[in-house]
C-alpha positions as CSV (number, residue, x, y, z in Angstrom):
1,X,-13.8,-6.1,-7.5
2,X,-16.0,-9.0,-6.6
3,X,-15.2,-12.2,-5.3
4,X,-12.4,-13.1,-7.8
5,X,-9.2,-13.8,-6.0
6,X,-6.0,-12.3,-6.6
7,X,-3.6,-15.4,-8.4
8,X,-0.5,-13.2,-7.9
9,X,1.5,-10.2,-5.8
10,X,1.0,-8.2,-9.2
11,X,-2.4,-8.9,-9.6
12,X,-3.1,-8.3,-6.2
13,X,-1.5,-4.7,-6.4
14,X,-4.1,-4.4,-9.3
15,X,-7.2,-4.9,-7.4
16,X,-5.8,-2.7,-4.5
17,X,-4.5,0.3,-6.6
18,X,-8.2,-0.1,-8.5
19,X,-10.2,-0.6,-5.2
20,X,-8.7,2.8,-4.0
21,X,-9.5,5.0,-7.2
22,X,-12.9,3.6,-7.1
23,X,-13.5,4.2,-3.5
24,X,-14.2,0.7,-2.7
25,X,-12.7,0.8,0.9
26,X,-14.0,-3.0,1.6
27,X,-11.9,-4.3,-1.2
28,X,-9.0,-2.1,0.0
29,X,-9.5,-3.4,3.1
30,X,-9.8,-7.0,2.3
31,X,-6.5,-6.9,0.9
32,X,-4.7,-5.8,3.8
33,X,-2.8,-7.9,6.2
34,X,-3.6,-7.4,9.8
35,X,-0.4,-6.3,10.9
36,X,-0.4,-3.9,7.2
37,X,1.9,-0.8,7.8
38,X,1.7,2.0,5.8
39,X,4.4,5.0,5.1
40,X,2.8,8.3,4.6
41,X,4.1,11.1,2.0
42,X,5.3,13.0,5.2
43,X,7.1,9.3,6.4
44,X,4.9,8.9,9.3
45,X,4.4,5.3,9.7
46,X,0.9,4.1,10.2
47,X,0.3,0.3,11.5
48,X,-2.6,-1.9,11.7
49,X,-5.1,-3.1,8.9
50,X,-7.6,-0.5,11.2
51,X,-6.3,2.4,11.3
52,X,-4.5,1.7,7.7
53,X,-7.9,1.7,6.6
54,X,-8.8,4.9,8.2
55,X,-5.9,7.2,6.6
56,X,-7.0,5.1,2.8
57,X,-10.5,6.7,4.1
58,X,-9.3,10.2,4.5
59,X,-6.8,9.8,0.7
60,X,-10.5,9.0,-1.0
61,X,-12.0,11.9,1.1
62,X,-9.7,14.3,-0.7
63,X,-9.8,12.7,-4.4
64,X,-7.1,10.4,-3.8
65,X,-5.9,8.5,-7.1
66,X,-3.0,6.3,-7.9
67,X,-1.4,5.0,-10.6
68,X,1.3,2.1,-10.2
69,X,3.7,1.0,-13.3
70,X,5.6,-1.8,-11.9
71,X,9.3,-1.9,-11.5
72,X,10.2,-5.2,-10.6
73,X,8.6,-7.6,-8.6
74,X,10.8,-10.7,-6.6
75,X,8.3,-13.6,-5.1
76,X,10.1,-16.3,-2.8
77,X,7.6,-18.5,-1.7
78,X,5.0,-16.6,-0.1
79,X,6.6,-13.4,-0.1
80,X,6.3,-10.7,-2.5
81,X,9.2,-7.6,-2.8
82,X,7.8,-4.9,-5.2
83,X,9.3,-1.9,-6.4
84,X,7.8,0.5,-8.8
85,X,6.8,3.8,-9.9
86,X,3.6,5.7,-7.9
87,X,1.9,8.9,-9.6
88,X,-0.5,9.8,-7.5
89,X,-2.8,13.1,-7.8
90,X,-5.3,14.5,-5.2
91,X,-7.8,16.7,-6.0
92,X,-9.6,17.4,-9.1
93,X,-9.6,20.2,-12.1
94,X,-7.4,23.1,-11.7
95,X,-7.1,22.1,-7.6
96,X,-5.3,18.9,-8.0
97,X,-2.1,17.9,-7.8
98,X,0.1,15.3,-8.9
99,X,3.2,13.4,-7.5
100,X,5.8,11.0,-9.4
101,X,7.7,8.9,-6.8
102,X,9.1,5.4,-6.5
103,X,8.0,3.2,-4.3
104,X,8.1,-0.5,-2.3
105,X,5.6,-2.8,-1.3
106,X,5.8,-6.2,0.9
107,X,3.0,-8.5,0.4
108,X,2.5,-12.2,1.8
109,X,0.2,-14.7,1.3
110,X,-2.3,-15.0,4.2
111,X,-5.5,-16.7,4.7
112,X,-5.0,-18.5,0.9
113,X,-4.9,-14.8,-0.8
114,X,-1.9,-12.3,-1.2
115,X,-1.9,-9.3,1.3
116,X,-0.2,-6.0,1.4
117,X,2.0,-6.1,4.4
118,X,3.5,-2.7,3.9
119,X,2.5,-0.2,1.4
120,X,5.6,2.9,1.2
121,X,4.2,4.2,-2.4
122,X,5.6,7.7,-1.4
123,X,9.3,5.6,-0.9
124,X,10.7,5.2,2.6
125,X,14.5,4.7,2.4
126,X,15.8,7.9,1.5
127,X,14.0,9.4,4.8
128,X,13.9,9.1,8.3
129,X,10.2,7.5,9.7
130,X,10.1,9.3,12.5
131,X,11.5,6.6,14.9
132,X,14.5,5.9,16.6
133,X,17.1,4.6,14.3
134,X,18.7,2.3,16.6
135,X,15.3,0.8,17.9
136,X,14.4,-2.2,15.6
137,X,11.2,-3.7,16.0
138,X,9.8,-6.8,15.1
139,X,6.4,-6.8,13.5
140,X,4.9,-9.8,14.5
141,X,4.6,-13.1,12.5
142,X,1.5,-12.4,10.0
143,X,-1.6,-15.2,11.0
């Protein structure tokens, strides 16, 4: 991606979407908040930019590639509330295999640049995330 800074929440999604089909784990990385939470296809719920980066790690070990055609996307101030559809495939040839879902996506802006805070391409709401319900926890404020 280079050193060309995302100017938007849709842009930023770009560069992230592009720097995981390309296998460019520092740019996927870079554009991670460091409180990012991520909701697996299963629903488990995966938090830190760390260990976020380690499961994006294993998706590009296995062929991992996304697509993103964007639903709608709300920005209030530095806040950024995007919905869309995900068709992501793993594998290659006659192996691979292909998923249509819709999805949700928080970023913020942090440090100047926009930041995924949590990535749920496989969807979330329709599912339980393997936590207690009635427990609500507060994810920190983002530095």
């Amino acid at each position: 991606m280079g050193t060309t800074v995302p100017a938007s929440a849709p842009e930023a999604l770009d560069a992230f979407v592009r720097s995981l089909n390309e296998a460019d784990l520092d740019t996927t990385t870079n554009l991670l908040a460091r409180e990012a939470c991520l909701v697996t296809p299963d629903a488990t719920v995966i938090k830190g930019r760390s260990d976020v980066t380690l499961a994006f790690k294993q998706f590009v070990t296995i062929g991992f590639q996304a697509r993103l055609d964007l639903r709608s996307v709300l920005e209030i101030a530095d806040v950024a509330l995007v919905v869309g559809r995900w068709t992501t495939q793993v594998g290659a040839g006659g192996s691979a295999s292909s998923t249509s879902t819709r999805g949700t996506v928080i970023l913020r802006v942090l440090e100047g640049r926009w930041k995924i805070l949590l990535a749920a391409p496989w969807g979330w709401a329709d599912r339980p995330l393997g936590i207690d319900r009635h427990v609500v926890e507060r994810i920190p404020a983002a530095t």
